[in-house]
C-alpha positions, 0 to 999 in steps of 0.5 A: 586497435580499438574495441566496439566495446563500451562499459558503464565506466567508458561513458560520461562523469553523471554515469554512475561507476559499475560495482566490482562485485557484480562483474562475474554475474552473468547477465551484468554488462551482458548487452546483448544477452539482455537485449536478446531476453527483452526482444523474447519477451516482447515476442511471447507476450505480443505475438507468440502468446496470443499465437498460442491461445487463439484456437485453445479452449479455455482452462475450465478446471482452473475457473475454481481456483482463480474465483477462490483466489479472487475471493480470498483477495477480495476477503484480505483487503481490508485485513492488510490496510488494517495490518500496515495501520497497526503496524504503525499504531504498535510502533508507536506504543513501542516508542512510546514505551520507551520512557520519556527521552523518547516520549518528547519526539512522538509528535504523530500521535494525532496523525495515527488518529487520523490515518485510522479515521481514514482507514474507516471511511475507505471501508465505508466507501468500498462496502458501498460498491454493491450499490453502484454494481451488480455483485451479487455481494449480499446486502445483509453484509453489506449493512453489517460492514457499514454499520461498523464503519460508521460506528468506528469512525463515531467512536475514533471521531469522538476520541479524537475531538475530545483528545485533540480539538479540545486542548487545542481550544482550550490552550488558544482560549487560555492565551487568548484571555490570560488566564486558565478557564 
């Protein structure tokens, strides 16, 4: 007699054949385990959850922790784009040291530029919010984070120019003409 049963590798060819090292998990292949933890979660969240909070007062004493914690993001943001910019601008420099086998694929060079000049306009554009909304974010800081945005961005924007605009000016002149100006 036939079984109910199915598994991932009674299904049609495009179904992707069950790896054996997972067989012994409990919850691999566990439909109706699965299907029973979805169904429960789907009640706590929608109808128990608000159940339970209807009539509770709310966590005063956690208030301090959740503005610190909100704070603390507000304070990293920045430091992580910078982060992951500078992980990318370091492995760069590593590459690049690693002589000139290396040297002739590192192509992106430019694109690091522009990812940094990128960087400086969202911290511009974001130190800007405490114009459009009531923050209470002091303007002072506000004008420092402004001013070193645009001063970055002057500074990442002339290096540019003179490293990327210009040769290639120069190099389309020189064939342009025939000859090196």
């Amino acid at each position: 007699m036939a079984t109910a049963s199915i598994t991932a590798n009674d299904g049609p060819p495009f179904y992707l054949p069950r790896d054996p090292r997972t067989t012994q998990w409990y919850f691999s292949g566990n439909k109706q385990l699965i299907t029973l933890l979805l169904v429960a979660y789907i009640y706590i969240v929608k109808v128990g959850g608000p159940r339970f909070m209807k009539n509770r007062k709310p966590y005063d004493g956690i208030k301090p922790l959740i503005t610190f914690y909100n704070a603390f993001m507000v304070a990293t943001a920045f430091a992580v784009i910078n982060g992951a910019v500078h992980v990318v601008m370091y492995t760069y420099y590593f590459l690049s040291s690693l002589g000139p086998e290396v040297q002739k694929y590192l192509w992106w060079k430019r694109y690091i530029t522009q990812l940094q000049l990128v960087q400086f306009v969202v911290l511009f554009v974001h130190s800007l919010m405490p114009f459009f909304f009531n923050c209470n974010y002091p303007r002072s800081h506000t004008y420092i984070t402004m001013s070193q945005a645009a001063f970055f961005f002057g500074l990442f924007m002339n290096f540019y120019v003179q490293s990327y605009q210009k040769k290639t000016h120069v190099a389309t002149k020189s064939v342009a003409n025939g000859k090196m100006h």
